[in-house]
TORKOL-915166 format. One record per residue (C-alpha): x, y, z. Coordinates in pm, whole numbers, plus 50000, padded with zeros to 5 digits. Layout:
% TORKOL-915166
+-------+-------+-------+
!  east ! north !    up !
+-------+-------+-------+
!     X !     Y !     Z !
...
+-------+-------+-------+
END
This chain:
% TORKOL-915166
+-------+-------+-------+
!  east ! north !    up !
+-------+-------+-------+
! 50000 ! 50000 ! 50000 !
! 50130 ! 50349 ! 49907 !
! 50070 ! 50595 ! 50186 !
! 50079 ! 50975 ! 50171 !
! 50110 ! 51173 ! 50503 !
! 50003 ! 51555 ! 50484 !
! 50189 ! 51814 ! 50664 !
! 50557 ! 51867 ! 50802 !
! 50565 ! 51909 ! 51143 !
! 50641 ! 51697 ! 51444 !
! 50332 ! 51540 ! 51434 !
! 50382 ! 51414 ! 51107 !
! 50676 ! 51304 ! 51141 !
! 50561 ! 51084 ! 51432 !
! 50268 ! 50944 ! 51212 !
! 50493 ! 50822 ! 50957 !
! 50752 ! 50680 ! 51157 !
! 50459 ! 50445 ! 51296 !
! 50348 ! 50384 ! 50946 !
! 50656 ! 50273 ! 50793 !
! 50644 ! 49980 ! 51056 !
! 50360 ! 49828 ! 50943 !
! 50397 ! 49523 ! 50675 !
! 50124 ! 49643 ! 50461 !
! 50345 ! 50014 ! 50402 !
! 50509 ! 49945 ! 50052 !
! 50572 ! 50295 ! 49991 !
! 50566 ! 50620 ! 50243 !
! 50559 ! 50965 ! 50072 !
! 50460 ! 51338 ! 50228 !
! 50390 ! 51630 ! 50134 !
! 50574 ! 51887 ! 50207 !
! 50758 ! 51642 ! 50497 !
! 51041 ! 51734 ! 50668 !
! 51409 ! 51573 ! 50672 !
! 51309 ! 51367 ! 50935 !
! 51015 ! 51246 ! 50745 !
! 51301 ! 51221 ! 50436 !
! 51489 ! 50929 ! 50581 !
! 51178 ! 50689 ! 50606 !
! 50989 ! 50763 ! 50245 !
! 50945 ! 51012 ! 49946 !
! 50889 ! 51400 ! 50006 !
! 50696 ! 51600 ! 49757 !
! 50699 ! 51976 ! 49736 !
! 50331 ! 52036 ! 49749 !
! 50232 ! 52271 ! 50022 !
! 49967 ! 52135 ! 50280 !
! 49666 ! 52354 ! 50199 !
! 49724 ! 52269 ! 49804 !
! 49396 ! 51998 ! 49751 !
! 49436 ! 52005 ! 49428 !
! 49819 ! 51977 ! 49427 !
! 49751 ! 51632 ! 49656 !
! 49519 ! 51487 ! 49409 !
! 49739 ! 51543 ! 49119 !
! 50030 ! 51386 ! 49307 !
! 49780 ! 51142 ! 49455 !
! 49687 ! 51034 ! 49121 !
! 50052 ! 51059 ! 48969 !
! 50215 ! 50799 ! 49192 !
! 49912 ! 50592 ! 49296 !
! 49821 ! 50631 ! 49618 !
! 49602 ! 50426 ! 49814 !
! 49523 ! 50596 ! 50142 !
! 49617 ! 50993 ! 50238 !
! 49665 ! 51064 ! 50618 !
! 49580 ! 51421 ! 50626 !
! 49799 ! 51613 ! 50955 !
! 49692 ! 51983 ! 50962 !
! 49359 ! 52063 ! 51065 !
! 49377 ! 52401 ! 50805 !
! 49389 ! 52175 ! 50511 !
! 49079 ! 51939 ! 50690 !
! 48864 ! 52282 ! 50761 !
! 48928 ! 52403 ! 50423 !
! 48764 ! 52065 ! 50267 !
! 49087 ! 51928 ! 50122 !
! 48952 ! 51548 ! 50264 !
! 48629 ! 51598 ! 50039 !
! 48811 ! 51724 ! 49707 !
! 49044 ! 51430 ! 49791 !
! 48748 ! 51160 ! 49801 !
! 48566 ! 51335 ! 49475 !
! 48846 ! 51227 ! 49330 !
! 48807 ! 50838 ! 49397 !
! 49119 ! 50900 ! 49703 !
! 49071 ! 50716 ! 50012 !
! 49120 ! 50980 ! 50310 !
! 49184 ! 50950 ! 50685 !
! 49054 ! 51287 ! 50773 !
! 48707 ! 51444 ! 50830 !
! 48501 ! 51630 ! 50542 !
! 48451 ! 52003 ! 50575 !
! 48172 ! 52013 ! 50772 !
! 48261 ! 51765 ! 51016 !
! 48595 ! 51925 ! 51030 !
! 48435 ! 52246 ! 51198 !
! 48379 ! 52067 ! 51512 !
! 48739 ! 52193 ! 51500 !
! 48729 ! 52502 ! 51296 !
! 48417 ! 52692 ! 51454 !
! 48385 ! 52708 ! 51854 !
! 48066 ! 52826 ! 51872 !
! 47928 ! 52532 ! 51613 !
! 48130 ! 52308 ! 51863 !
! 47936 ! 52453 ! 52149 !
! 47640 ! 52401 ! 51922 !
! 47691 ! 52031 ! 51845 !
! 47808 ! 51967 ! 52230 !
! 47450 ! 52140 ! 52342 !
! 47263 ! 51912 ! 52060 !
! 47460 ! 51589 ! 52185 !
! 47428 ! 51646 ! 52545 !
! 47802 ! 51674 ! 52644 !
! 47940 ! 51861 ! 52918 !
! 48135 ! 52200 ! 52861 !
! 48208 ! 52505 ! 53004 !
! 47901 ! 52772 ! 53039 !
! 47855 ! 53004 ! 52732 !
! 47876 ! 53394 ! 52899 !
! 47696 ! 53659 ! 52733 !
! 47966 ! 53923 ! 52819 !
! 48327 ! 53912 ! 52866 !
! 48405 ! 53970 ! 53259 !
! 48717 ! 53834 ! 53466 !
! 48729 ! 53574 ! 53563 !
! 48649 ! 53389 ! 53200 !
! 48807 ! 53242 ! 52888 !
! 48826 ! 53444 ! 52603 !
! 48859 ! 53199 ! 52284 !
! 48898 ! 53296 ! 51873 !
! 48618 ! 53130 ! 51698 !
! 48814 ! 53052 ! 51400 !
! 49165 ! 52863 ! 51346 !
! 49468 ! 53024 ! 51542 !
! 49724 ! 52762 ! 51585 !
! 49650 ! 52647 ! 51931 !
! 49729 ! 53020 ! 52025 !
! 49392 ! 53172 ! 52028 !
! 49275 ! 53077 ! 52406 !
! 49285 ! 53392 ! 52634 !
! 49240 ! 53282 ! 53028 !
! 49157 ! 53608 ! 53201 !
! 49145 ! 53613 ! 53566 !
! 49191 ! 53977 ! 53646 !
! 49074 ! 54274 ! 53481 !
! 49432 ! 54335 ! 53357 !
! 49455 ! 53995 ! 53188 !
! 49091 ! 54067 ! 53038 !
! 49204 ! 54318 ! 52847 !
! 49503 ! 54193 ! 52697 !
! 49333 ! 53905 ! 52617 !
! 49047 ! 54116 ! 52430 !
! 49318 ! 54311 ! 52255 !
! 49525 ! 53993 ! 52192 !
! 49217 ! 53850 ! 52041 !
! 49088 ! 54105 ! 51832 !
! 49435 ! 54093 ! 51617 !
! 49304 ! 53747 ! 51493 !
! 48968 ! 53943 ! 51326 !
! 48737 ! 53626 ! 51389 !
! 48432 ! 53651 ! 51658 !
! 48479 ! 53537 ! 51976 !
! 48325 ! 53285 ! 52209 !
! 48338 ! 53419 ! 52558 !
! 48301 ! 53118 ! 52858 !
! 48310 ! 52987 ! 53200 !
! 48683 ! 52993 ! 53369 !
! 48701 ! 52580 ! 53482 !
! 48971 ! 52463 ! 53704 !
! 49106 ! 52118 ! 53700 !
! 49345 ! 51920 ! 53530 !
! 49376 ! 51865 ! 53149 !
! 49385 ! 51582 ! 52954 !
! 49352 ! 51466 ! 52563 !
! 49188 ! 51186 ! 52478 !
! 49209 ! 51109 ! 52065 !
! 48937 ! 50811 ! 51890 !
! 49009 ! 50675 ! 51562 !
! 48626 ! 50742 ! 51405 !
! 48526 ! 50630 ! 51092 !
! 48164 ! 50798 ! 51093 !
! 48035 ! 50531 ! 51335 !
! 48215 ! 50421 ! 51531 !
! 48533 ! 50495 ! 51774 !
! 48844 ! 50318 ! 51886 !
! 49015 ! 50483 ! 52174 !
! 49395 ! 50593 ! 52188 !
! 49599 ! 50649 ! 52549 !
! 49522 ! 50954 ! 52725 !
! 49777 ! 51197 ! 52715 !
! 49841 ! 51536 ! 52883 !
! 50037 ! 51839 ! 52666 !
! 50182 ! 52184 ! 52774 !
! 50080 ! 52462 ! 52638 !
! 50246 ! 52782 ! 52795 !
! 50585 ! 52873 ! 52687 !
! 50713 ! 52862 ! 53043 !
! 50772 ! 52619 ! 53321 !
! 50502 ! 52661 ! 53573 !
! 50263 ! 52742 ! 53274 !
! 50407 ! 53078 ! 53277 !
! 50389 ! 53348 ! 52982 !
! 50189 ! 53308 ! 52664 !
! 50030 ! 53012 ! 52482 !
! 50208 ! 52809 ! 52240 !
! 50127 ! 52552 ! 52000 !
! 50287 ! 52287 ! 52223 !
! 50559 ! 52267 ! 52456 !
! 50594 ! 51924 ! 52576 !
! 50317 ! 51618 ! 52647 !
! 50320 ! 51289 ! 52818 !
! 50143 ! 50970 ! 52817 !
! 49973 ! 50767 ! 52971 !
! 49788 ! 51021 ! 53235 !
! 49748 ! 50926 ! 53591 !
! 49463 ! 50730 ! 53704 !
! 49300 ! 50744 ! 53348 !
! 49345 ! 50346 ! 53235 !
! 49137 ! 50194 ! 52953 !
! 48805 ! 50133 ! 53165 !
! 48803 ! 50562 ! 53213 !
! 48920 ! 50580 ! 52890 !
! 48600 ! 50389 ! 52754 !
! 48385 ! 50569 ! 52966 !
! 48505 ! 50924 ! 52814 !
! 48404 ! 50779 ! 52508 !
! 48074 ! 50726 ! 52594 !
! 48027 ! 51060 ! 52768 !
! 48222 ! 51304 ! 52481 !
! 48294 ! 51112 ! 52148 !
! 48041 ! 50870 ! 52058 !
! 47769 ! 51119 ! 52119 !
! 47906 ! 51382 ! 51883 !
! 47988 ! 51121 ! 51620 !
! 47625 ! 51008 ! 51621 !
! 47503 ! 51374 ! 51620 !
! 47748 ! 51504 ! 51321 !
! 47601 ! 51176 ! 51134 !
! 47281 ! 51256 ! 51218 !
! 47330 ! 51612 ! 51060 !
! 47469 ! 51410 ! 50754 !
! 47832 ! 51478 ! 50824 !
! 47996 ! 51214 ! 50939 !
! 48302 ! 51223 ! 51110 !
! 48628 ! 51021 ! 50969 !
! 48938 ! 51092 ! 51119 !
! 49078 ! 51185 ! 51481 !
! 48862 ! 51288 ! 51710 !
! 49086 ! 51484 ! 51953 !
! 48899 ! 51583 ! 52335 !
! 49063 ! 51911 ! 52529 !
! 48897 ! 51793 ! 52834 !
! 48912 ! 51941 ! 53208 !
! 48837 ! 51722 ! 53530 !
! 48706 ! 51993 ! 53722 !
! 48535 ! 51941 ! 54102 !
! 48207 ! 51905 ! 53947 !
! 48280 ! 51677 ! 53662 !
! 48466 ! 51622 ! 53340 !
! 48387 ! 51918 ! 53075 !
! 48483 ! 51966 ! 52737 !
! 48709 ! 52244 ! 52690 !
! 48757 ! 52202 ! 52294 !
! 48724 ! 51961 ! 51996 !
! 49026 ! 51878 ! 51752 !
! 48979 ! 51716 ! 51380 !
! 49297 ! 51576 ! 51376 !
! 49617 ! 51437 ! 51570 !
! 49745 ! 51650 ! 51851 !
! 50107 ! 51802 ! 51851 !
! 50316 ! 51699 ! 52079 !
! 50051 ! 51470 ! 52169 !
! 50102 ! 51215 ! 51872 !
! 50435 ! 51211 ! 51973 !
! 50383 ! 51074 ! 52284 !
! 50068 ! 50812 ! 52186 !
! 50216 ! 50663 ! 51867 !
! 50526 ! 50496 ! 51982 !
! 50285 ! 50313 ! 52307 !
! 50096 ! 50180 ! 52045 !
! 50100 ! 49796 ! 51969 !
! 49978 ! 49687 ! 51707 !
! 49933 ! 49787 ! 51334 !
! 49814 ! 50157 ! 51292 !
! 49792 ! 50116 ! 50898 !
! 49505 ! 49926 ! 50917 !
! 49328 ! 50086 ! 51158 !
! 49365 ! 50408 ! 51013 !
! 49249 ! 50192 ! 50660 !
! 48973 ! 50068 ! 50866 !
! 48828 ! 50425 ! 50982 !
! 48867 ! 50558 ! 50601 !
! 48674 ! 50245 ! 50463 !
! 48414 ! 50274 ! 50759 !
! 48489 ! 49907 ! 50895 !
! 48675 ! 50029 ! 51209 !
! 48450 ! 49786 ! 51423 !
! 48692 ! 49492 ! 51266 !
! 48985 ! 49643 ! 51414 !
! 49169 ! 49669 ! 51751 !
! 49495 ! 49819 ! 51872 !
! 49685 ! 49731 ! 52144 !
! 49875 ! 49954 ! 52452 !
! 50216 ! 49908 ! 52595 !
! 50251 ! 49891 ! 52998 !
! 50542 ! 50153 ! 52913 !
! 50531 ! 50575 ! 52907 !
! 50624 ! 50807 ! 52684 !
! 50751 ! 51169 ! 52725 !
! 50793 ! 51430 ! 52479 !
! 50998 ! 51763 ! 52524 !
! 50969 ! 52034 ! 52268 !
! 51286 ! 52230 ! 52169 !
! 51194 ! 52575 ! 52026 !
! 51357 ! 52833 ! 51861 !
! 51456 ! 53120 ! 52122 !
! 51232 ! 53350 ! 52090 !
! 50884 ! 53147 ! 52050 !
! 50608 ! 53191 ! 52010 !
! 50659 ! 53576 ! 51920 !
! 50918 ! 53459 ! 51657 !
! 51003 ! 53182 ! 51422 !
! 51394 ! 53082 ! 51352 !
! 51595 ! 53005 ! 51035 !
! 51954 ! 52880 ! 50945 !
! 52037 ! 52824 ! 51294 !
! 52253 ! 52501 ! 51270 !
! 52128 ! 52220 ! 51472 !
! 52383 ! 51904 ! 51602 !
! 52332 ! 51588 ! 51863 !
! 52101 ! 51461 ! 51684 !
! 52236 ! 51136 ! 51647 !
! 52365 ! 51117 ! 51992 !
! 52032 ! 51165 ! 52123 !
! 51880 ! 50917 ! 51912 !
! 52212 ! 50663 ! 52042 !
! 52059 ! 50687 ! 52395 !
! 51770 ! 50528 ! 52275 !
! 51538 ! 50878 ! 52202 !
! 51280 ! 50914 ! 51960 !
! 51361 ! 51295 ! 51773 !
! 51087 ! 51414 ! 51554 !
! 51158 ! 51720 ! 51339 !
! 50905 ! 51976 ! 51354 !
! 51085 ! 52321 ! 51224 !
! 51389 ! 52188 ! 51044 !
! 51567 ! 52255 ! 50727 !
! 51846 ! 52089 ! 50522 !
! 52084 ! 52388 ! 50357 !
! 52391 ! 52202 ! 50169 !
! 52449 ! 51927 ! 50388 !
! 52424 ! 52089 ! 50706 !
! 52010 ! 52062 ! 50946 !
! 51941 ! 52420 ! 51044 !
! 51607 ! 52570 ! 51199 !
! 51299 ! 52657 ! 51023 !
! 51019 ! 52767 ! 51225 !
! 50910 ! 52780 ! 51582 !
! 50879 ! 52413 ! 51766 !
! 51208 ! 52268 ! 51582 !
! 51209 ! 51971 ! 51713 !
! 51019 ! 51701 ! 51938 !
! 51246 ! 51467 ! 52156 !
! 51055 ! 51181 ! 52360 !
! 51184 ! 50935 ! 52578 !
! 51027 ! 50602 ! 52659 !
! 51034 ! 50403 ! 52979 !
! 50896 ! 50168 ! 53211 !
! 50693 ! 50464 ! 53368 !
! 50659 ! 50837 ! 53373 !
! 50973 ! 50936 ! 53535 !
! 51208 ! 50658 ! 53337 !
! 51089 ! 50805 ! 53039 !
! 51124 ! 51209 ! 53142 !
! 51497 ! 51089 ! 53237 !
! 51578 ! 50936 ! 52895 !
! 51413 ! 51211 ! 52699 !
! 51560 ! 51559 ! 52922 !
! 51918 ! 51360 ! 52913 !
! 51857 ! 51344 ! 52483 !
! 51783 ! 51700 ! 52473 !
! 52097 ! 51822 ! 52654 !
! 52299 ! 51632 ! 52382 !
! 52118 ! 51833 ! 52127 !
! 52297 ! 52137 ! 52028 !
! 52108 ! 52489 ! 51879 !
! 52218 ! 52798 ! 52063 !
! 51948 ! 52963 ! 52202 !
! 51727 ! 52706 ! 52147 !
! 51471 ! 52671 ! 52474 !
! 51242 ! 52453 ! 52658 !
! 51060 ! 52367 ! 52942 !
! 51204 ! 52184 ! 53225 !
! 50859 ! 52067 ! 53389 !
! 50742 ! 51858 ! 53120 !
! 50577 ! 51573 ! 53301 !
! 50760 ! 51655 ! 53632 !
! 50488 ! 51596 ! 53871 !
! 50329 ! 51279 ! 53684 !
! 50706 ! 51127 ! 53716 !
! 50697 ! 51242 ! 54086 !
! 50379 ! 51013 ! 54164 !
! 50504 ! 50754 ! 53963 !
! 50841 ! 50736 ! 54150 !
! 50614 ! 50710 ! 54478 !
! 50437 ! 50460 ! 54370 !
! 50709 ! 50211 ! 54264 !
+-------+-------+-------+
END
């Protein structure tokens, strides 16, 4: 089977390293990819958000399923253009896509489907959550607890020019849970827990992604399935009951606040770093599932969990996320991947011969263990073998989940 991954970040990268493990992968290609991606398959200069770019190449060298990363190219309907043209596509349509790509229709499907979220306010007053409606890159949450922080975040939103959803502050802890889908039904994926603030302590200003870790504390497969019930399986049978099904990733923001678990946002595709973190606990052959959810026979298939953790840390350029880097050399690679680290390349660039910077999260390292704090050890140990000046990163990723699980061996 010839597979063609979408996208060239981290994520990516992460997909297709678990694809080119299965038997079934004859051939891996991406477009655009990355040079990480480069070393396990073909990649093809057609941008992301080209659709009609994919089909040509699509139809030029055969492919038989596309695994589409981005969620821009997903809300923009590239996954329908793709199946008009007889392509076989792991990704929601459109309209099913805007569970991602419109908050308030989000809200709208949630209130339809009887899931639990954060209250809709009618005016924007501290403390609250000030979100963009619209795509923004993971960066277009606003939590305003003072009157101060209102206002930046009003002024910090209005540069996006999308409406805004205004809501309930929650407190709790986060987690993500992902479902393969494939318009029916759902298969569930470890839960995982990312970072989004640039800073340790989750100080300073959201990013796309800092760090992640998986599995979560005290969420195991039985809480896992019950999630499922609660958040994913009703929205799948209410977007197919408004005759858009959903085929793809299902990705849950969720909070576990004192009163409950609420829905703080819906993704239409993988999570980055999250993927990162998921994919290489996965036993099992992810081809075929992900075959399974495009063909709409995902009830046939079943993937398995290691006993092990995963941790991901994200090295960014230095001064992310108000700035992007370029031509910044980066070495250690391959001594981080010696001690046993997975590296995924999410802004990277190959000038001559030499890997320099190209964009803001440059590169995902993750370390894998028999628990939470084997795993942070291996992966924080990788990235201090990694050399690009200036280059920073969190050093709480996973700290406290490592703590309990050092207490509890």
């Amino acid at each position: 089977m010839k597979v063609l991954v979408v996208g060239s970040g981290g994520r990516e990268h992460a997909i297709a390293w678990k694809l080119a493990q299965s038997p079934g992968c004859e051939e891996l290609h991406a477009a655009p990819g990355n040079p990480g991606i480069a070393r396990l398959g073909f990649c093809h200069p057609v941008r992301a958000e080209d659709a009609e770019g994919l089909l040509e190449l699509c139809r030029s060298i055969e492919i038989d399923l596309v695994v589409v990363g981005p969620e821009a190219p997903l809300v923009a309907g590239a996954a329908d253009l793709l199946r008009h043209g007889g392509v076989r596509v792991f990704g929601p349509g459109r309209e099913a896509a805007r569970i991602e790509g419109s908050k308030s229709f989000a809200k709208e499907v949630m209130l339809a489907a009887a899931v639990p979220t954060a209250s809709p306010l009618p005016v924007a007053r501290a403390p609250c959550v000030i979100k963009v409606d619209g795509l923004a890159a993971g960066k277009g949450v606003f939590v305003c607890r003072t009157a101060e922080e209102l206002e930046a975040g009003l002024h910090a939103a209005a540069a996006y020019g999308d409406r805004l959803v205004i809501e309930a502050l929650l407190e709790g802890e986060e987690l993500s849970i992902f479902a393969l889908c494939d318009g029916a039904h759902a298969i569930a994926l470890p839960a995982a827990r990312d970072y989004k603030r640039v800073g340790d302590g989750d100080a300073g200003p959201n990013t796309g992604g800092m760090g992640s870790f998986s599995p979560v504390p005290k969420i195991g497969t039985a809480e896992i399935e019950e999630i499922l019930d609660l958040v994913h399986r009703p929205v799948l049978m209410e977007l197919a009951r408004r005759g858009t099904p959903f085929i793809g990733v299902l990705f849950a923001g969720l909070m576990r606040t004192i009163d409950g678990l609420r829905v703080l946002e819906f993704n239409c595709r993988f999570g980055d770093p999250e993927t990162q973190s998921i994919l290489p606990l996965i036993e099992g052959d992810l081809l075929t599932a992900l075959v399974g959810a495009a063909s709409g026979s995902l009830d046939e298939t079943a993937l398995g969990v290691s006993a092990q953790a995963a941790v991901t840390v994200v090295i960014a350029a230095p001064r992310y996320p108000a700035e992007n880097d370029s031509g910044t050399p980066i070495a250690g690679i391959t001594d981080a991947e010696a001690q046993g680290a997975l590296v995924f390349h999410a802004g990277t660039a190959v000038h001559g011969e030499r890997l320099v910077t190209n964009g803001g999260r440059i590169l995902g390292v993750t370390g894998v263990g028999d628990d939470v704090a084997d795993a942070r050890r291996l992966a924080y140990d990788s990235v201090e073998r990694i050399s690009l000046p200036g280059g920073r990163w969190r050093r709480d990723i996973a700290l406290a989940a490592a703590e309990e699980s050092s207490v509890g061996a």
